[in-house]
CHARMM-style PDB file with segment names, atoms N, HN, CA, C and O in Angstrom:
ATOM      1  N   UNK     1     104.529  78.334 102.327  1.00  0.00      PROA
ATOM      2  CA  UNK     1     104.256  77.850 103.656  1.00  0.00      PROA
ATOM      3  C   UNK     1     104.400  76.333 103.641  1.00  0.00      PROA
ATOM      4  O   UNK     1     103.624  75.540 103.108  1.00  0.00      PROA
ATOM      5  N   UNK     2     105.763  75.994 104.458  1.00  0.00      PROA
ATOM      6  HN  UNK     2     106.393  76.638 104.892  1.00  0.00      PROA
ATOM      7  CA  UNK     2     105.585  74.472 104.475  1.00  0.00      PROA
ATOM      8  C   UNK     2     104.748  73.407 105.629  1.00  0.00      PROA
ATOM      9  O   UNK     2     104.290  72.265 105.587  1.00  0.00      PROA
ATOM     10  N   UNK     3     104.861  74.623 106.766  1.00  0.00      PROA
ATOM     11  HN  UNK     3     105.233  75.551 106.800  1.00  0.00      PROA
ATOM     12  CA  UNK     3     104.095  73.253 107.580  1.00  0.00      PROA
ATOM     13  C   UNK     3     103.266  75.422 108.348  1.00  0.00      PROA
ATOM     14  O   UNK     3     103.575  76.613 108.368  1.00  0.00      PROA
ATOM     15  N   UNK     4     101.832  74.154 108.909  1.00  0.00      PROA
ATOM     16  HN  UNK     4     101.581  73.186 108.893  1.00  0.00      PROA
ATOM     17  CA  UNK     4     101.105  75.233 109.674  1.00  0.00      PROA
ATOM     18  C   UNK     4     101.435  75.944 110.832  1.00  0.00      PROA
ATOM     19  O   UNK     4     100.491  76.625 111.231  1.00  0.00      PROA
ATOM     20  N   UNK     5     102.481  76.025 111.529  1.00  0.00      PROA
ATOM     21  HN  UNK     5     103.248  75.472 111.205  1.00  0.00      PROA
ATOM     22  CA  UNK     5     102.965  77.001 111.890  1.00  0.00      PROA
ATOM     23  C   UNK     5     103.720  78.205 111.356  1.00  0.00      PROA
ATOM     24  O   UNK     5     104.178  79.208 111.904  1.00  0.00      PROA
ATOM     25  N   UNK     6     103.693  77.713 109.940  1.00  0.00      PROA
ATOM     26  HN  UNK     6     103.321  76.899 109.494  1.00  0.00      PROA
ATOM     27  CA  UNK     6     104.220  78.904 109.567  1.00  0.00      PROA
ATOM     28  C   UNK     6     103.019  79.852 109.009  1.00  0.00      PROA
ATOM     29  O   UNK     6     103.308  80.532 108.025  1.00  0.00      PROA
ATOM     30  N   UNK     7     101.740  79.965 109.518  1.00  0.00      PROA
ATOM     31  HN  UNK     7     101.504  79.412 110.317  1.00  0.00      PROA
ATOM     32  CA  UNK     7     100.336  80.524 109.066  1.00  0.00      PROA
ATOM     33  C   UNK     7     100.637  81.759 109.308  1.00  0.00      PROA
ATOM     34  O   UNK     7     100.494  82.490 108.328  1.00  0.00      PROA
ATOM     35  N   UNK     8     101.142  82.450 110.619  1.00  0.00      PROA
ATOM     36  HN  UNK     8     101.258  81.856 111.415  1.00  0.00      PROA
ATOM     37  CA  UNK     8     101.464  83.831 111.017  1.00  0.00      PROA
ATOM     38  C   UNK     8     102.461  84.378 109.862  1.00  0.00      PROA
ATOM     39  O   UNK     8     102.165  85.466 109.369  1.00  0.00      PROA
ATOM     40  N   UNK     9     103.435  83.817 109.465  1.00  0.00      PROA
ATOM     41  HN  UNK     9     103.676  82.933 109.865  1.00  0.00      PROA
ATOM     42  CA  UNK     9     103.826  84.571 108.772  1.00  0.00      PROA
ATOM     43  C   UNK     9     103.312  84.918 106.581  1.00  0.00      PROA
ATOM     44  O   UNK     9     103.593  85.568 105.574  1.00  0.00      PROA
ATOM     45  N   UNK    10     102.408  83.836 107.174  1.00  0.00      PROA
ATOM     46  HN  UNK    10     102.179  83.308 107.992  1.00  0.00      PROA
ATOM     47  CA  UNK    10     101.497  83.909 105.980  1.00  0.00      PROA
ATOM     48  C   UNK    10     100.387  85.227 105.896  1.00  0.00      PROA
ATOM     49  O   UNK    10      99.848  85.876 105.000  1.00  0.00      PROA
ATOM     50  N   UNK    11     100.389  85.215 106.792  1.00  0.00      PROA
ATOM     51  HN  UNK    11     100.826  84.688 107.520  1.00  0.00      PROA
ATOM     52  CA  UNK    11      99.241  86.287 107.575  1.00  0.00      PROA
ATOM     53  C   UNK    11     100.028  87.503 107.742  1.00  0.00      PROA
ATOM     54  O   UNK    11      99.520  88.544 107.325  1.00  0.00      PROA
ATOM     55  N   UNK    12     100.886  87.537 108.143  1.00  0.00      PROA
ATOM     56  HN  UNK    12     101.299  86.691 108.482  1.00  0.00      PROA
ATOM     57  CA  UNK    12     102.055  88.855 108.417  1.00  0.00      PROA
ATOM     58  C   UNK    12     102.226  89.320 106.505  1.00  0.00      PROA
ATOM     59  O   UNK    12     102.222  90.485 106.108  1.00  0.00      PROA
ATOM     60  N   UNK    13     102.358  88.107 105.607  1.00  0.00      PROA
ATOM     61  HN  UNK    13     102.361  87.161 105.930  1.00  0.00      PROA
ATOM     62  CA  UNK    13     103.096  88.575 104.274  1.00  0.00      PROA
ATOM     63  C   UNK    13     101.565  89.227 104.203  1.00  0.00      PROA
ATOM     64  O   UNK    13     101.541  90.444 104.381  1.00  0.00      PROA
ATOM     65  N   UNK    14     100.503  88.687 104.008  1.00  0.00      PROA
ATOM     66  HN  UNK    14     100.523  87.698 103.863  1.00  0.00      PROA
ATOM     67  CA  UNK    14      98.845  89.416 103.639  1.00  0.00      PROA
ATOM     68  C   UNK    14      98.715  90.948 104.116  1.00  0.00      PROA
ATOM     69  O   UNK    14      98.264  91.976 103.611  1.00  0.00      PROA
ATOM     70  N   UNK    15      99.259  90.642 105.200  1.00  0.00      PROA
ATOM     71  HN  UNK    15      99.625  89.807 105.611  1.00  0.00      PROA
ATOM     72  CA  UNK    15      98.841  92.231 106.283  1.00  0.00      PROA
ATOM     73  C   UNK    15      99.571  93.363 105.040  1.00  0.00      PROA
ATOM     74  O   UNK    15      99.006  94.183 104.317  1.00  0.00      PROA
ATOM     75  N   UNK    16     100.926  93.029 105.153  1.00  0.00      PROA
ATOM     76  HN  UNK    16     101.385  92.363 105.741  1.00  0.00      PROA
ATOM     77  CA  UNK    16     101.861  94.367 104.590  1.00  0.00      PROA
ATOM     78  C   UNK    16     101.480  94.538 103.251  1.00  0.00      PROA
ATOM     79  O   UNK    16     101.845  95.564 102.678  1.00  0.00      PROA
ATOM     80  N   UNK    17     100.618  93.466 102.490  1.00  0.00      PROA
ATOM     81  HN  UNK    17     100.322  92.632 102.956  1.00  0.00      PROA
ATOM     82  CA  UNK    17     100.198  93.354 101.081  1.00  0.00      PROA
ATOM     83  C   UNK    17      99.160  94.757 100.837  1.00  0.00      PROA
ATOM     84  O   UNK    17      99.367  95.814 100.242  1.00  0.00      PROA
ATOM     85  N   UNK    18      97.684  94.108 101.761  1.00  0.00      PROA
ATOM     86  HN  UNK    18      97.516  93.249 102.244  1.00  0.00      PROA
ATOM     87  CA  UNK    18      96.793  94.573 101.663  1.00  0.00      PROA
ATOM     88  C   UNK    18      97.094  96.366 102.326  1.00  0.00      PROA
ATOM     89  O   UNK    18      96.445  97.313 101.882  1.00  0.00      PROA
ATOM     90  N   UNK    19      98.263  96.541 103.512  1.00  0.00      PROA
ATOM     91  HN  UNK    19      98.790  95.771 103.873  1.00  0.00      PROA
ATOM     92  CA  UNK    19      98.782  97.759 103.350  1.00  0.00      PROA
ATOM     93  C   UNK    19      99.534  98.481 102.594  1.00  0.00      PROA
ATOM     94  O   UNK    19      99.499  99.709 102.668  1.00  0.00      PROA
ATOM     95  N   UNK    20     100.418  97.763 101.657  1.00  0.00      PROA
ATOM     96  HN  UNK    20     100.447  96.766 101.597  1.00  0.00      PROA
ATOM     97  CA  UNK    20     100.730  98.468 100.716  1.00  0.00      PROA
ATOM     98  C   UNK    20      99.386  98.813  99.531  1.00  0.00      PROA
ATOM     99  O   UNK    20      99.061  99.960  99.225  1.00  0.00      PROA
ATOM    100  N   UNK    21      98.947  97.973  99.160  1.00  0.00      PROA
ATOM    101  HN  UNK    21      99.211  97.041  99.409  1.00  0.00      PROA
ATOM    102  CA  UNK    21      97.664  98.521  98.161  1.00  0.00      PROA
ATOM    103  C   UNK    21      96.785  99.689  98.490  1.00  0.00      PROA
ATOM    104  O   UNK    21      96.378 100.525  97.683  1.00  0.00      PROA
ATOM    105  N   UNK    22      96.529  99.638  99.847  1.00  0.00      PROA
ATOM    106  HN  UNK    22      96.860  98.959 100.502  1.00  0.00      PROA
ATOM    107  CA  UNK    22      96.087 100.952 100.879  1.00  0.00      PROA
ATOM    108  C   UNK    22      96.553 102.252 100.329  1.00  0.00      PROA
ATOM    109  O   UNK    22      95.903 103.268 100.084  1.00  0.00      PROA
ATOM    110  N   UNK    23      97.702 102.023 100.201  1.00  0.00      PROA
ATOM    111  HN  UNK    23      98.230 101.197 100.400  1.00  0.00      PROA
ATOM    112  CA  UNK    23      98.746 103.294 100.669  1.00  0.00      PROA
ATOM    113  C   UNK    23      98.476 103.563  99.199  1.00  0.00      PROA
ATOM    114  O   UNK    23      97.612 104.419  99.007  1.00  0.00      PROA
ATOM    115  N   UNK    24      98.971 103.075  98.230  1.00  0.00      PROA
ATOM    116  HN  UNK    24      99.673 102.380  98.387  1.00  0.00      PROA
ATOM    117  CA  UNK    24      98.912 103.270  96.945  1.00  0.00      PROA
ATOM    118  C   UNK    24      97.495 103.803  96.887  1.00  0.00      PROA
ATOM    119  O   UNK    24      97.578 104.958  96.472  1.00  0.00      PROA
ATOM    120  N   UNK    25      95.731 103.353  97.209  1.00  0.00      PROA
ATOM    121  HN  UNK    25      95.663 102.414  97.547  1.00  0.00      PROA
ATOM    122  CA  UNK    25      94.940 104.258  96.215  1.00  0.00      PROA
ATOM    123  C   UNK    25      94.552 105.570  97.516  1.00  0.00      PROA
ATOM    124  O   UNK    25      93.659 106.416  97.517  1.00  0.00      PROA
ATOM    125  N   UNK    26      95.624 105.284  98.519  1.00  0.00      PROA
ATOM    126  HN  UNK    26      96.350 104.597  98.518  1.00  0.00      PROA
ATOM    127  CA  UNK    26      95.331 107.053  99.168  1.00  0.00      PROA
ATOM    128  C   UNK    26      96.376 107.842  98.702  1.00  0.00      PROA
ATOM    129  O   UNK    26      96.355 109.047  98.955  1.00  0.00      PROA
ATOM    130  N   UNK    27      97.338 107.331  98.024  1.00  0.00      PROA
ATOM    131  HN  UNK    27      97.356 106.353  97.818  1.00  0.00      PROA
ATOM    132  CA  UNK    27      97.701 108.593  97.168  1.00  0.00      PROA
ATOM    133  C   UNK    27      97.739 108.818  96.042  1.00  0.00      PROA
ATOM    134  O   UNK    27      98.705 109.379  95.527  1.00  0.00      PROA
ATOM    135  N   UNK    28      96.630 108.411  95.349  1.00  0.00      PROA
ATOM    136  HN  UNK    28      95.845 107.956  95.768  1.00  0.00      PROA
ATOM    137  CA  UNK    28      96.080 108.579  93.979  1.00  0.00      PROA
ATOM    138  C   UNK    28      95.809 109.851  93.946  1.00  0.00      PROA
ATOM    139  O   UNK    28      96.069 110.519  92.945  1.00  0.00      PROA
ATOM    140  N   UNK    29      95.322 110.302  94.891  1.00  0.00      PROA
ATOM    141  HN  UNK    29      95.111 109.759  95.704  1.00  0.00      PROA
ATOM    142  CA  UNK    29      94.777 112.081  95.335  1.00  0.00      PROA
ATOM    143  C   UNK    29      93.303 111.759  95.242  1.00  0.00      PROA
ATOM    144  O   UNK    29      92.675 112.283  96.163  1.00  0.00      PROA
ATOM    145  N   UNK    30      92.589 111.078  94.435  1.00  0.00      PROA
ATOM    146  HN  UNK    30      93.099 110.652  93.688  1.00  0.00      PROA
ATOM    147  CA  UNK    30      91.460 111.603  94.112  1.00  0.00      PROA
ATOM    148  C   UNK    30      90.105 111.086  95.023  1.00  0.00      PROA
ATOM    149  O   UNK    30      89.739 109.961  95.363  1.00  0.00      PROA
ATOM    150  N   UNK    31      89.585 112.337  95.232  1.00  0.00      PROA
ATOM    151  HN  UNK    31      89.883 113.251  94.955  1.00  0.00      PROA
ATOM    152  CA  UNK    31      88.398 111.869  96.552  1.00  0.00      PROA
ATOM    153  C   UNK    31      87.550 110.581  95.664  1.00  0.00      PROA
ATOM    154  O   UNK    31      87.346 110.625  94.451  1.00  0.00      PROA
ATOM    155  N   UNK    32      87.242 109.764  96.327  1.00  0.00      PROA
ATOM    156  HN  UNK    32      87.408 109.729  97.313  1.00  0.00      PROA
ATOM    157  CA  UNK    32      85.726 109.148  95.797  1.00  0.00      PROA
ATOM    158  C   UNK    32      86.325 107.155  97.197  1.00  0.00      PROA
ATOM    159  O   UNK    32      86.968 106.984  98.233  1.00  0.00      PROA
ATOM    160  N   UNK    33      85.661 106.389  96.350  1.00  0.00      PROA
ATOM    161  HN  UNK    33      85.139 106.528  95.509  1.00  0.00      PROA
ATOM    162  CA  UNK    33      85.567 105.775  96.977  1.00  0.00      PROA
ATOM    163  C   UNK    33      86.790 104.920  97.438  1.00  0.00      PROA
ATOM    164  O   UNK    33      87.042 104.639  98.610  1.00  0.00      PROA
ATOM    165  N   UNK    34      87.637 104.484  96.153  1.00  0.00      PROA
ATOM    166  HN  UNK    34      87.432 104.712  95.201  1.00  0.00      PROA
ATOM    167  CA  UNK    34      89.069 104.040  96.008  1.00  0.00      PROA
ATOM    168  C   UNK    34      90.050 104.989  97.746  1.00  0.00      PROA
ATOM    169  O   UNK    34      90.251 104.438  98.829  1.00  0.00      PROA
ATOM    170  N   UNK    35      90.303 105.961  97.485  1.00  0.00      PROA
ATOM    171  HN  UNK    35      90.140 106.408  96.606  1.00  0.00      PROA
ATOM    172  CA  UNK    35      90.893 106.795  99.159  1.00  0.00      PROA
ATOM    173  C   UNK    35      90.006 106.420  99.781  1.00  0.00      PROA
ATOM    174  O   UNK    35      90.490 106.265 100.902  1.00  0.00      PROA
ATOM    175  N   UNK    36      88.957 106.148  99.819  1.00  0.00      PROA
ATOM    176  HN  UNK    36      88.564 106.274  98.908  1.00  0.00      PROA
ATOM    177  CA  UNK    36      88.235 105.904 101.307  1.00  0.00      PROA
ATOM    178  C   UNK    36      88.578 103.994 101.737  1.00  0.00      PROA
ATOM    179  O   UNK    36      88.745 103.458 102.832  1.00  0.00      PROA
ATOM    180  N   UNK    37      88.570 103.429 100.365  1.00  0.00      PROA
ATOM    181  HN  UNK    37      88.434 103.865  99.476  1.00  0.00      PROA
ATOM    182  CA  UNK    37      88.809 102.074 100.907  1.00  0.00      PROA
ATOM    183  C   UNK    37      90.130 101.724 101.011  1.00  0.00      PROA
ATOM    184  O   UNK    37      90.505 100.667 101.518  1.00  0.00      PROA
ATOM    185  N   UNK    38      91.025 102.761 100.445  1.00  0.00      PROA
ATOM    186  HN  UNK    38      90.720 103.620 100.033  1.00  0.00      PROA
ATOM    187  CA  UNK    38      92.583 102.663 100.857  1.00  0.00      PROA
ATOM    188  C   UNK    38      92.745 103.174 102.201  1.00  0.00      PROA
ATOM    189  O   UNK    38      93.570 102.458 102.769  1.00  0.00      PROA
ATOM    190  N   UNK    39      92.384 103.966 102.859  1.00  0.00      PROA
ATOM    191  HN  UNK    39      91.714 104.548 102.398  1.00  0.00      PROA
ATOM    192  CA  UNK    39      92.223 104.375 104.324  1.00  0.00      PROA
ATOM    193  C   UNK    39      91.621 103.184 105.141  1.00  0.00      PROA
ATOM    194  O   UNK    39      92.330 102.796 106.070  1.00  0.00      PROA
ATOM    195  N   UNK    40      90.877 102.781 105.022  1.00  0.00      PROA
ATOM    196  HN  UNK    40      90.300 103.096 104.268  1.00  0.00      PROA
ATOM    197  CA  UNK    40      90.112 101.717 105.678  1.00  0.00      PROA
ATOM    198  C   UNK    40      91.046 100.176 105.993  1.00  0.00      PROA
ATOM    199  O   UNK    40      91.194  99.499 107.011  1.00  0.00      PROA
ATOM    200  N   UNK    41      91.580 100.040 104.511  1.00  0.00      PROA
ATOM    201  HN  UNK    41      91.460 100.590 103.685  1.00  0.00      PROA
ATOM    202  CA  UNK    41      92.368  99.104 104.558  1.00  0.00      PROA
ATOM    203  C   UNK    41      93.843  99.336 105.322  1.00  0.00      PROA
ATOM    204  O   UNK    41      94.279  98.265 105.744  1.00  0.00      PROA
ATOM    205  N   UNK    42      94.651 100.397 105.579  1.00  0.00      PROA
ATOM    206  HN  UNK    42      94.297 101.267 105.236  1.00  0.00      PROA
ATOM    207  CA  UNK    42      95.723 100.865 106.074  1.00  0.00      PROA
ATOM    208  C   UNK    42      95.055 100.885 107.650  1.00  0.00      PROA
ATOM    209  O   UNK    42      95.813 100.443 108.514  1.00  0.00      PROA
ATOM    210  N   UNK    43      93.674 101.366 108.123  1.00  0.00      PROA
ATOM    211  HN  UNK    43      93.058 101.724 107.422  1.00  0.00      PROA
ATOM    212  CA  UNK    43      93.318 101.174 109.401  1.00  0.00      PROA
ATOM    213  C   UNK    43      93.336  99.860 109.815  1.00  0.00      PROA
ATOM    214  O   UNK    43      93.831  99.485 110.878  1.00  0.00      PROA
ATOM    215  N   UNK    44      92.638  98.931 108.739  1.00  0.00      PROA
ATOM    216  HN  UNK    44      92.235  99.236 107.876  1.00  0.00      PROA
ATOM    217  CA  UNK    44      92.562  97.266 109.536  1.00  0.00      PROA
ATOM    218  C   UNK    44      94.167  96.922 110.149  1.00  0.00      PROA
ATOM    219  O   UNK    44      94.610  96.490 111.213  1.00  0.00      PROA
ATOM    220  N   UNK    45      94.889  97.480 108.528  1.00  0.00      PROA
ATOM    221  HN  UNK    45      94.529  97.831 107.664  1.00  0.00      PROA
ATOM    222  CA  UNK    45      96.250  96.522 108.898  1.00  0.00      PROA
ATOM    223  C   UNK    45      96.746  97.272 110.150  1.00  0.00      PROA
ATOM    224  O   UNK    45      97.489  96.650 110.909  1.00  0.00      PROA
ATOM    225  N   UNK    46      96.386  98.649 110.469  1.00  0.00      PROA
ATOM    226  HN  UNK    46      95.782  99.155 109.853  1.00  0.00      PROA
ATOM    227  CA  UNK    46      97.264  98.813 112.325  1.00  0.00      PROA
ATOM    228  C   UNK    46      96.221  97.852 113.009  1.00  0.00      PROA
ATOM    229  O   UNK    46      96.656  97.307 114.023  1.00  0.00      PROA
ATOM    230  N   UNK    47      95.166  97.595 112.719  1.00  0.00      PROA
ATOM    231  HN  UNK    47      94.813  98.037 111.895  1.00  0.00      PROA
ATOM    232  CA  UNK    47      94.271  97.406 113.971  1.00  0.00      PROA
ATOM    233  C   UNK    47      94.640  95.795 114.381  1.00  0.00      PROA
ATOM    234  O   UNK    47      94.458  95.181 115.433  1.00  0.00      PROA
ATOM    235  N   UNK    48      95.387  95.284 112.762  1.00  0.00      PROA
ATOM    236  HN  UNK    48      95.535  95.783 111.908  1.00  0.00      PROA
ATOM    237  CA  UNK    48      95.464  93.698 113.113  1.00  0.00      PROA
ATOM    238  C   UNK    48      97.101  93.691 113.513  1.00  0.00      PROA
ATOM    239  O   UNK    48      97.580  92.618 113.881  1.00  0.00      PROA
ATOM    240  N   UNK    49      97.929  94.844 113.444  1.00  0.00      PROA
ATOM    241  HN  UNK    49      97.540  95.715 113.146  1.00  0.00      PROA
ATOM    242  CA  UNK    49      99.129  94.629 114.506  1.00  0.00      PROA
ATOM    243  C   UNK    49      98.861  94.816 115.986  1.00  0.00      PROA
ATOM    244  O   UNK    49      99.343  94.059 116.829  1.00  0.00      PROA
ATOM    245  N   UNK    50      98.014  95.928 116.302  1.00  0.00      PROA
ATOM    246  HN  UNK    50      97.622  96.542 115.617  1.00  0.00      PROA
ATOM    247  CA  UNK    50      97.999  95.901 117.426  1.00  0.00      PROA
ATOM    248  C   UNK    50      97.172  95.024 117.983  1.00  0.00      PROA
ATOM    249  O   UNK    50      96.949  95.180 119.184  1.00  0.00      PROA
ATOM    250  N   UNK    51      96.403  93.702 117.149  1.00  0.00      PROA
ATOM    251  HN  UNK    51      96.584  93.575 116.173  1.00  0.00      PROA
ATOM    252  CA  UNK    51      95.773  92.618 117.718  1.00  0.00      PROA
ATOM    253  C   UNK    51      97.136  91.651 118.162  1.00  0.00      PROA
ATOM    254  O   UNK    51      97.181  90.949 119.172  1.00  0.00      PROA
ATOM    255  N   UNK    52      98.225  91.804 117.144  1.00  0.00      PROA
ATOM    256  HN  UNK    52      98.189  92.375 116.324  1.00  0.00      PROA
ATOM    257  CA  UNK    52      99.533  90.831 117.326  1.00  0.00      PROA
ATOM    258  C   UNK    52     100.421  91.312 118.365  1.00  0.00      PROA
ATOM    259  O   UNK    52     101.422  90.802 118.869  1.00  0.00      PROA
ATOM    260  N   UNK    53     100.042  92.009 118.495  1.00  0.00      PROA
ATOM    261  HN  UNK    53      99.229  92.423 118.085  1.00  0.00      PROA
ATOM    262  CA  UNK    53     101.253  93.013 119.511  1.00  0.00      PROA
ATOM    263  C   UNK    53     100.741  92.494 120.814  1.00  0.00      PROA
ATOM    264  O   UNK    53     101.414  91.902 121.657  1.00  0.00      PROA
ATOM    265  N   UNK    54      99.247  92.838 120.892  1.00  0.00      PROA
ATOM    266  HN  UNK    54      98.700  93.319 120.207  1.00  0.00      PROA
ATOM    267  CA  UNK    54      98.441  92.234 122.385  1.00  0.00      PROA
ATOM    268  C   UNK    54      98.644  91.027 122.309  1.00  0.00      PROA
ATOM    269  O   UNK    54      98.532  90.613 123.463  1.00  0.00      PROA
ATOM    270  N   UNK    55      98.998  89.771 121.304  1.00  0.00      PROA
ATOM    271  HN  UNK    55      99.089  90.107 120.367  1.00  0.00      PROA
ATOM    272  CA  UNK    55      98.492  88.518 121.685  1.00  0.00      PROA
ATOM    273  C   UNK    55      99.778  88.156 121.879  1.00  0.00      PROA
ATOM    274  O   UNK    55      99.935  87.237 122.684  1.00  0.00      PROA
ATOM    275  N   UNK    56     101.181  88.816 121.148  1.00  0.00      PROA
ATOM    276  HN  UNK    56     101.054  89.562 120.494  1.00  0.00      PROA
ATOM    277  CA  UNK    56     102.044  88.043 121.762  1.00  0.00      PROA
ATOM    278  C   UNK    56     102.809  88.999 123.214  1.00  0.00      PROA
ATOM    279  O   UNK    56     103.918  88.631 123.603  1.00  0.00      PROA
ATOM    280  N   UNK    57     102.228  89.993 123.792  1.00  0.00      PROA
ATOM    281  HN  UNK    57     101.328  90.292 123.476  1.00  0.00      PROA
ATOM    282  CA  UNK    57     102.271  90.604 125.172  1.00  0.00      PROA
ATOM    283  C   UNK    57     102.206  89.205 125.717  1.00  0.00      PROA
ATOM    284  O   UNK    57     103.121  88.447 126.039  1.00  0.00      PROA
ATOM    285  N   UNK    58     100.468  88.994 125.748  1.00  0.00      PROA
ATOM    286  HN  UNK    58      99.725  89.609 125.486  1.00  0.00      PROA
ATOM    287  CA  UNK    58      99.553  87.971 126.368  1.00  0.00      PROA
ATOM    288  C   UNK    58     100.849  86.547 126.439  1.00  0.00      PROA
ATOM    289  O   UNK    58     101.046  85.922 127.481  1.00  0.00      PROA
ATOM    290  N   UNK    59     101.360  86.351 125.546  1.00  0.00      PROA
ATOM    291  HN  UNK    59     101.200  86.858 124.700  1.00  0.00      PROA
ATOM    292  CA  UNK    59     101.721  84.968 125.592  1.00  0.00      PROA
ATOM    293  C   UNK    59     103.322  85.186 126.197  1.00  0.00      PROA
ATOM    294  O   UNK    59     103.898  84.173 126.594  1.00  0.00      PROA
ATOM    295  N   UNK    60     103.998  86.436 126.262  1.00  0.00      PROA
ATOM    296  HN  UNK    60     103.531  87.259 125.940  1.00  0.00      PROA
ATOM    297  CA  UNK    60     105.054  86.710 127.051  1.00  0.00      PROA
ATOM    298  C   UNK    60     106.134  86.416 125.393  1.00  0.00      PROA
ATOM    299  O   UNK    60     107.008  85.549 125.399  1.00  0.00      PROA
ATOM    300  N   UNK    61     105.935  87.037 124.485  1.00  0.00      PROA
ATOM    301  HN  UNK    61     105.225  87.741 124.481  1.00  0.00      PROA
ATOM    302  CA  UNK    61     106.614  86.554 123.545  1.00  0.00      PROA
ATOM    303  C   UNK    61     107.266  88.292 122.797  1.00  0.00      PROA
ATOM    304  O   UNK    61     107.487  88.410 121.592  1.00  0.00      PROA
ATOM    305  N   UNK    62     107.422  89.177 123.568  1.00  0.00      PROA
ATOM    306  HN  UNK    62     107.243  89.081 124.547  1.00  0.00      PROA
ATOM    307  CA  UNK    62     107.464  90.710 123.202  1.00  0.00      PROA
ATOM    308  C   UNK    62     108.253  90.801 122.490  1.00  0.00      PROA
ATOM    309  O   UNK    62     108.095  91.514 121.499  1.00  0.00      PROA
ATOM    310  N   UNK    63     109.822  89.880 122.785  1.00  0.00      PROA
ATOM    311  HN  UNK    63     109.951  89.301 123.590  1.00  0.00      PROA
ATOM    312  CA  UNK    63     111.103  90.235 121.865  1.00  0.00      PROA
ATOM    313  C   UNK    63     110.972  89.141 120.829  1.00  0.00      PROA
ATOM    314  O   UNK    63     112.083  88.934 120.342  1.00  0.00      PROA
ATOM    315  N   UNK    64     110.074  88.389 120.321  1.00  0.00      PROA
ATOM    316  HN  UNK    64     109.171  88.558 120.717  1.00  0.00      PROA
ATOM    317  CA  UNK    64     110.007  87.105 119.173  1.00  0.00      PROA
ATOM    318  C   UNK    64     110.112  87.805 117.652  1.00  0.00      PROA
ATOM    319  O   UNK    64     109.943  88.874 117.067  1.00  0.00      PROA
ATOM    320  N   UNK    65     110.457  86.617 117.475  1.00  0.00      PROA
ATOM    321  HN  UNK    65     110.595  85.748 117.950  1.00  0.00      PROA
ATOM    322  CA  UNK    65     110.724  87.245 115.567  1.00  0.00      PROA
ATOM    323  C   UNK    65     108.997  87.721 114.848  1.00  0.00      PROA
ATOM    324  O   UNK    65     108.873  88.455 113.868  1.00  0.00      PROA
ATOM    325  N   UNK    66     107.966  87.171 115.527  1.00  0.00      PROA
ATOM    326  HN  UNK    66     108.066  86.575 116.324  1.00  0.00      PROA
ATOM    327  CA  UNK    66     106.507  87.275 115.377  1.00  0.00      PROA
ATOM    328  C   UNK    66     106.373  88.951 115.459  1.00  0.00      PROA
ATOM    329  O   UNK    66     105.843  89.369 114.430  1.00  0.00      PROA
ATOM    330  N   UNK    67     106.687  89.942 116.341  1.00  0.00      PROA
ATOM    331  HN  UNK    67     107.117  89.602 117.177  1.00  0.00      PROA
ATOM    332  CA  UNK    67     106.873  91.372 116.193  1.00  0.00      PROA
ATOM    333  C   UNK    67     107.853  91.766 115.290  1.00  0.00      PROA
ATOM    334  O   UNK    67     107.830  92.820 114.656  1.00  0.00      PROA
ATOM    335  N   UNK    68     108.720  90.908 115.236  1.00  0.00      PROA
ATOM    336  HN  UNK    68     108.740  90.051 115.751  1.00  0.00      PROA
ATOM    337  CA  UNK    68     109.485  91.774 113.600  1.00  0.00      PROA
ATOM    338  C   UNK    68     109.305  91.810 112.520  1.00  0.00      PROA
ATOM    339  O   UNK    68     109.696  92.638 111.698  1.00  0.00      PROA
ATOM    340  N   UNK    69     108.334  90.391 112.320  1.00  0.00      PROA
ATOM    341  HN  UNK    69     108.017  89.718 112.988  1.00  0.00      PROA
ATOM    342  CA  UNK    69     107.622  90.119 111.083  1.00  0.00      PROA
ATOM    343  C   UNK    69     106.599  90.886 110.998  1.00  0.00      PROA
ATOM    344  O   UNK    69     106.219  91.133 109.853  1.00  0.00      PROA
ATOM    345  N   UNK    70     105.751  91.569 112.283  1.00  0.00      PROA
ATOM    346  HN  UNK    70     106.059  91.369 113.213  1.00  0.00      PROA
ATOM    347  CA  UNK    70     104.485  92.206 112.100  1.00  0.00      PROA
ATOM    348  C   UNK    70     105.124  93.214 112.253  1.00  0.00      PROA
ATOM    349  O   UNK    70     104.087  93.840 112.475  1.00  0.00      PROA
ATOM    350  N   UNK    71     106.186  94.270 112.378  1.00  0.00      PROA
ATOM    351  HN  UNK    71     107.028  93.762 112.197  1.00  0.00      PROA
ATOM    352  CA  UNK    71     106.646  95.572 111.505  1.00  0.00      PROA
ATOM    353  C   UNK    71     106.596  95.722 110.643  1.00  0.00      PROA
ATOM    354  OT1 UNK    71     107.006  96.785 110.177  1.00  0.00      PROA
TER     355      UNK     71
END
């Protein structure tokens, strides 16, 4: 990150991070706590696109590279 506008996509690289690690201990198979906090974590990361999705609606920014990065 060279200058602070580039924070979103700092934040976009975190999101797909902490969802890939998700994904990985829900398919470990094994019940206990690891699948439950890999589920949890795969829920935040939709819950923090569809926070990006609403904020750049809000700002009139629908077709921006900011939604392709948060795919």
């Amino acid at each position: 990150m060279d200058h602070p506008a580039d924070l979103w996509r700092a934040e976009a690289a975190l999101a797909a991070r902490v969802e890939n690690d998700g994904f990985r201990l829900i398919r470990a198979g094994l019940p206990g706590p690891n699948t439950v906090l890999g589920a949890m974590a795969v829920l935040a990361t939709d819950a923090w696109r569809v926070r990006a999705a609403l904020a750049a609606a809000a700002a009139h920014a629908g077709t921006s590279e900011v939604l392709d990065a948060v795919a």
